[in-house]
BAVEX-619980 format. One record per residue (C-alpha): z, y, x. Coordinates in pm, whole numbers, plus 50000, padded with zeros to 5 digits. Example, Ala and Ser with C-alpha at 12.3 -4.5 7.8 and 13.67 -1.06 7.14 Angstrom:
BEGIN
507804955051230/507144989451367/
END
This chain:
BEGIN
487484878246652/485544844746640/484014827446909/480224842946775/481364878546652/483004904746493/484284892546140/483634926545834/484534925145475/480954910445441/480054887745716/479894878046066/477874904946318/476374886646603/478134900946930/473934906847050/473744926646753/476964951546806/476234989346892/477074993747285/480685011447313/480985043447478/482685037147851/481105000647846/477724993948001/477594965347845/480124947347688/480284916247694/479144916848077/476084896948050/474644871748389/476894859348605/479724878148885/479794840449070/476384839449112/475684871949187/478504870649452/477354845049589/473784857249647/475334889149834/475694859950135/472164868550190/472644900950276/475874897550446/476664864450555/480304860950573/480394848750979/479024886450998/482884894850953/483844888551298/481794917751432/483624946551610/481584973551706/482675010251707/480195024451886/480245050852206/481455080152008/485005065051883/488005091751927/490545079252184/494175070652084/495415108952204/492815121852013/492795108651745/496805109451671/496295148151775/493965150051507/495675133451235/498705154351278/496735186051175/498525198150864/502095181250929/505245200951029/504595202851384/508235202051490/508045165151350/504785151151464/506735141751835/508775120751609/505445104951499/504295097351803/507605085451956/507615056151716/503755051951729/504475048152103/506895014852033/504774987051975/500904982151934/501994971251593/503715007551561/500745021951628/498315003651404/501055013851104/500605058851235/496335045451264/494845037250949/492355066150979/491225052651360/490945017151184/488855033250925/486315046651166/485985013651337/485894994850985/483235015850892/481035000951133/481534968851004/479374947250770/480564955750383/479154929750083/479294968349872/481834951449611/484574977849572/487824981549455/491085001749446/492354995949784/495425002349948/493945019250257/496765006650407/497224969450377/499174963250717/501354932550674/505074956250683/503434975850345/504704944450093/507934942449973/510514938749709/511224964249425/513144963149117/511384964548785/512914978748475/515194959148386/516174949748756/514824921348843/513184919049160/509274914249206/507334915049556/504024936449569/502584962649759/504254989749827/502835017850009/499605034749836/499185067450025/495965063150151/494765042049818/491085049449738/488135028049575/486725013749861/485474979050025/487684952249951/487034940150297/488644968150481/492144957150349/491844920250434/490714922050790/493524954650836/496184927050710/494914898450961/495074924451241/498964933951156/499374895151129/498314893051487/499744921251592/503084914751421/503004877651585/502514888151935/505444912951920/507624883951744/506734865152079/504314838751870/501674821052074/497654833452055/496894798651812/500014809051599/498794846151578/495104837051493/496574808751255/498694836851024/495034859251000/493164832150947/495624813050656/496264846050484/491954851250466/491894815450290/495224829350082/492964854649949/489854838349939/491754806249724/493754830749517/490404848849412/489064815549294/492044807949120/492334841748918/488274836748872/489334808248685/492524819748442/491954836048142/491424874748199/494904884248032/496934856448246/495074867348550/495904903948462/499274894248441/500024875248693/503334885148880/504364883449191/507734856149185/508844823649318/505494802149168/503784828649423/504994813149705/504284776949551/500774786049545/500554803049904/502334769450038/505464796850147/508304775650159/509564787350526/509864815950370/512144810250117/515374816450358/513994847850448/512894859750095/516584850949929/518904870950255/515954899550170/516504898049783/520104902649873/519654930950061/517554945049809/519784938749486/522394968349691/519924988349763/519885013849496/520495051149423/524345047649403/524395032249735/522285056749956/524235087349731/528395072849861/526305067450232/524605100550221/526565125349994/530135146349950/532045160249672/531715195249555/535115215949464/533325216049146/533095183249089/529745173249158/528135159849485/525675173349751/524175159250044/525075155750366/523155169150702/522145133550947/519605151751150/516945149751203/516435119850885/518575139950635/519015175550648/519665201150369/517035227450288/517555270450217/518175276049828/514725287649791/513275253749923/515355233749723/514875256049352/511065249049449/511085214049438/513755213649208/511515236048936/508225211449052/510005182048863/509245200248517/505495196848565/506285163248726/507905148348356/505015156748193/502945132448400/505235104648242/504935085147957/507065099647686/509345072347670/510755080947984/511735114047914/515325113447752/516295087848028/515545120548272/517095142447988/520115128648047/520735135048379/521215171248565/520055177948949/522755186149145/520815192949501/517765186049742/517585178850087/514575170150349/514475130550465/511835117250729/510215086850644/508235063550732/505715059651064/502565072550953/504165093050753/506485111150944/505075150850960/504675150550576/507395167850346/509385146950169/512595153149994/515085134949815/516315153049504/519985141149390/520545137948978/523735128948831/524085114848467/527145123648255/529565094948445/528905110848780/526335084248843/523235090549074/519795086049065/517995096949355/513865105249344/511595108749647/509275135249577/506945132049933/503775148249999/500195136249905/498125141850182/494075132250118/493175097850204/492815090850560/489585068450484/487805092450282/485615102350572/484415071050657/483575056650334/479885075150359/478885049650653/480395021650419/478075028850178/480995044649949/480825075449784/484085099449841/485995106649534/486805139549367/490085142349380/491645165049102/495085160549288/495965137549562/499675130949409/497705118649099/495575097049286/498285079349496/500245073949141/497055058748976/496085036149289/499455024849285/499495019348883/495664995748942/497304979349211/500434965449109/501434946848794/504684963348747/505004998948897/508335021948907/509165034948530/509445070248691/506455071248901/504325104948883/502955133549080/504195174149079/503005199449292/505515220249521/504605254949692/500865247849603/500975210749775/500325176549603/502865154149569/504145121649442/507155114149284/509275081949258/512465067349260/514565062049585/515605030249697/515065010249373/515974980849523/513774981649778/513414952150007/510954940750263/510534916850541/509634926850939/507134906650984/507534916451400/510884898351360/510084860551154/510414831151358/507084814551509/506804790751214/507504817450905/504294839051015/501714819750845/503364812150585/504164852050553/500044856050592/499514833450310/502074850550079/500574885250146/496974871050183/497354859749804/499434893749703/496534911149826/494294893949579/495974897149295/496194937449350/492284938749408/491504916149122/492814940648893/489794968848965/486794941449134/485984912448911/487504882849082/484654863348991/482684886649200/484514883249514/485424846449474/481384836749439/481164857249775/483934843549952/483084807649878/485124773049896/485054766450289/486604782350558/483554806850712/485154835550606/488624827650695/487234821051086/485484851351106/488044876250949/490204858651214/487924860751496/487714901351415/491634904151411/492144891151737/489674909651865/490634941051715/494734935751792/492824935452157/491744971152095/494824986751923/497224971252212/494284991452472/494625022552202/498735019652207/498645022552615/496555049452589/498865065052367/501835057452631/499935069252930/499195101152696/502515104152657/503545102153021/501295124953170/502195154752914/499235149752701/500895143352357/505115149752281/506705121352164/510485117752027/511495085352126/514445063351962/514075085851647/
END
C-alpha cells in the first residue's frame, strides 16, 4: 500500500480508479462522519436528551414483570420478582424491556450500533483473558441488538443514579456520576475518533483506562476486586459445589434452590447439545475441549433479570482430575426488539438467539471468552461459556460517596470503546460535540427517570402485598 494506491507488477492504480469490493459500499468511505455527525444536531439537538415522555398507554410495573415472565419456568419467576422487589436499582436490572418502551419515545440521532440492551452500571466487570490476565469490559450481552447508541448511555446514567441513592449518595453526587460518565463517553469517542483505526480497535480495557477516565478513587476498589477475581475460577466453584464419586470422579451437589441436580434425561440433553455447541468454535479450541470428559450437569439460578431462564452448569474434568465448568444458559429474544420500530430501527432476523448473544458479545468486547458459543437444548437457543473465569465486578450500590463518579467515568468510557467497534466513532463524536450539552441533558433524563423506576419499584411492592404478583424474597 502507498499513501495514493494499490502498487501491481506494472504501476500504481489510483485508489478512485479501483473496482468497488463486494460487502463495501464504498471503500475508502468518502465525505466526512464528523461533519455529518455534527449536522444530525439539526435534527436532534442534543438538550432534546433530557425528554421523558412515555405516553398514557405505558404498562405498569405488575404488568409489565407479569408479562416478561411469559416463557420462564414459572416455579422460578417469584424468585424474580422477590429480588426485583429489593431496591429500585433491583428493579431497573429485571426492567430493561419497560426501559425500552419508555426509551423508545425518546429523541434518537438514527446512528446505530451493537448495543448491549443492557448497559446498567452492575453489567461491567472483570474477566480473565486467555492467558489469565484480567481485563474489565462488559459483561452481560443477553439482550444485545443493533440499536441506538443512545439507549445504552442514558440506561447507564439512570443505574448511576439509581445505584447512588441506594449507596446513600446525595441528589448533586447522583446527578454528578450520570452526568461525568456522559462526558466519559462523549471524550472517549473523540479520543478513539482521533487514533489510528487499528489502535482504536484495539484498545483494551487496563490500568491507562482509568488514567484517562480520571478513576483514581477507584483504584482501591479495582485491586481488592482483581483479588477476588484471580480465585474465582472453575476449580474453586467445583471443591465449593461438588463431591467425589466411588468411581473416582466428581458430581455436584444439591444447594436449592441455586444448585440443584437434574433427571438423567435432562442432563444427557444438554450434555449431547455441547457437540453442536464445538462446532460453533474456532478450530483451535477444539483439542483443549478434547481433552477433557463431562462428568455431570446440574440446574443453577442466576442472575436478576435472568432468573426464570434455564441455565445449567455442566462439570468437565481433564485427565488430572481438574475442572472446568461451562454455563450453558438460555437465549431468550431480545427484550428491545419490540420497540426498536418506534426508534426508527428495523428488528433483526434472528437465525438463533444463542448466536446472536455470542456475536453481540464478540462486536462488543475486545477480548471475549476463548470458549464462547451457542448450542441448542430440547429445541431452545442457548449460549455457552465458561463459568466463573475469573469473574469480578464491583456493586456499584455499595462504593463510597466519592468512588461513584469516578465509577461513571470508568464505565462511561468502557461504554465507548464497545460501541466504537460497530458505529464509526467519528460519527458519534461529531454529534456529541466538545462541551457539556449533552452530558446535562443525559443527566437531567436520569434523574428524572430514577424518579419513575423508584414509583415503578413501589408499585411492584404494593403488587406484591396485596397478592397481585408472588415474590420469593431473600432468595
Amino acid at each position: 500500500m502507498t499513501g495514493t494506491g494499490v502498487e501491481t507488477a506494472e504501476r500504481a492504480v489510483p485508489v478512485s480508479r479501483l473496482p468497488r469490493v463486494s460487502g463495501f459500499a464504498q471503500w475508502p468511505a468518502q465525505g466526512s462522519p464528523k461533519k455529518r455527525g455534527k449536522a444530525l444536531r439539526a435534527a436532534v439537538p442534543r438538550d432534546a436528551h433530557r425528554m421523558l415522555d412515555s405516553g398514557a398507554g405505558r404498562p405498569d410495573a405488575v404488568t409489565a414483570v407479569t408479562e416478561s415472565n411469559a416463557g420462564r419456568l414459572p416455579e422460578l419467576t417469584p424468585i424474580r420478582a422477590g429480588r426485583m422487589a429489593a431496591t429500585p436499582f433491583a428493579f431497573l436490572r429485571g426492567s430493561a424491556g419497560l426501559m425500552a418502551y419508555d426509551l423508545a419515545r425518546t429523541p434518537v440521532t438514527g446512528i446505530g450500533a451493537q448495543i448491549c440492551g443492557d448497559a446498567h452500571a452492575a453489567n461491567f466487570g472483570l474477566y480473565g483473558d486467555a492467558r489469565g490476565r484480567l481485563v474489565i469490559d462488559l459483561n452481560d450481552f443477553d439482550e444485545t441488538v443493533h440499536g441506538p447508541w443512545e439507549w445504552d448511555l442514558k440506561r447507564l446514567a439512570v443505574s448511576l443514579v439509581l445505584a447512588g441513592r441506594e449507596a446513600g449518595a446525595d441528589e448533586d453526587t447522583c446527578r454528578e456520576a450520570a452526568r461525568d460518565a456522559v462526558g466519559a463517553y462523549r471524550r472517549t469517542m473523540r479520543l478513539l475518533a482521533r487514533l489510528p483505526v487499528l489502535d482504536a480497535w484495539n484498545a483494551i480495557a487496563d490500568e491507562e483506562l482509568v488514567s484517562h477516565s480520571d478513576a483514581h478513587d477507584l483504584l482501591g476498589t479495582l485491586e481488592r476486586v482483581s483479588e477476588k477475581a484471580r480465585a474465582n475460577t472453575s476449580g474453586r466453584f467445583a471443591a465449593r459445589s461438588t463431591e467425589e464419586t466411588q468411581d473416582g470422579g466428581r458430581r455436584f451437589v444439591d444447594a436449592p434452590p441455586v444448585l440443584r441436580r437434574v433427571p438423567d434425561a435432562e442432563a444427557a440433553a444438554v450434555a449431547a447439545a455441547l457437540g453442536p455447541y464445538v462446532s460453533t468454535l474456532s478450530e483451535d479450541r477444539l483439542p483443549l475441549l478434547a481433552r477433557h470428559a463431562v462428568h455431570d450437569v446440574a440446574f443453577r439460578v442466576v442472575g436478576t433479570g435472568s432468573v426464570g431462564t434455564r441455565s445449567y452448569v455442566v462439570l468437565l474434568l481433564d485427565h488430572r482430575g481438574e475442572p472446568l465448568v461451562l454455563q450453558v444458559k438460555e437465549a431468550r429474544p431480545s427484550a428491545l426488539v419490540p420497540h426498536l420500530a418506534a426508534a426508527g430501527f428495523r428488528a433483526p432476523a434472528v437465525e438463533h438467539e444463542g448466536r446472536r448473544v455470542v456475536l453481540g458479545q464478540k462486536r462488543m468486547q475486545v477480548v471475549s471468552d476463548i470458549l464462547l458459543g451457542w448450542t441448542t437444548v430440547d429445541g431452545r437457543p442457548f449460549q455457552v461459556r465458561q463459568f466463573r473465569n475469573r469473574k469480578g465486578s464491583v456493586d456499584p450500590a455499595a462504593l463510597a460517596a466519592d468512588q461513584i463518579d469516578d465509577y461513571g467515568r470508568m464505565t462511561g468510557a468502557l461504554l465507548a470503546r464497545a460501541h466504537a467497534h460497530s458505529a464509526d466513532p467519528r460519527l458519534i463524536a461529531g454529534y456529541c460535540g466538545k462541551n457539556e450539552e449533552l452530558d446535562e441533558a443525559v443527566a437531567a433524563f436520569a434523574v428524572a427517570y430514577a424518579d419513575r423506576t423508584e414509583a415503578d419499584h413501589g408499585e411492584l411492592v404494593a403488587g406484591v402485598r396485596a397478592g397481585r404478583i408472588a415474590a420469593e424474597t431473600g432468595v
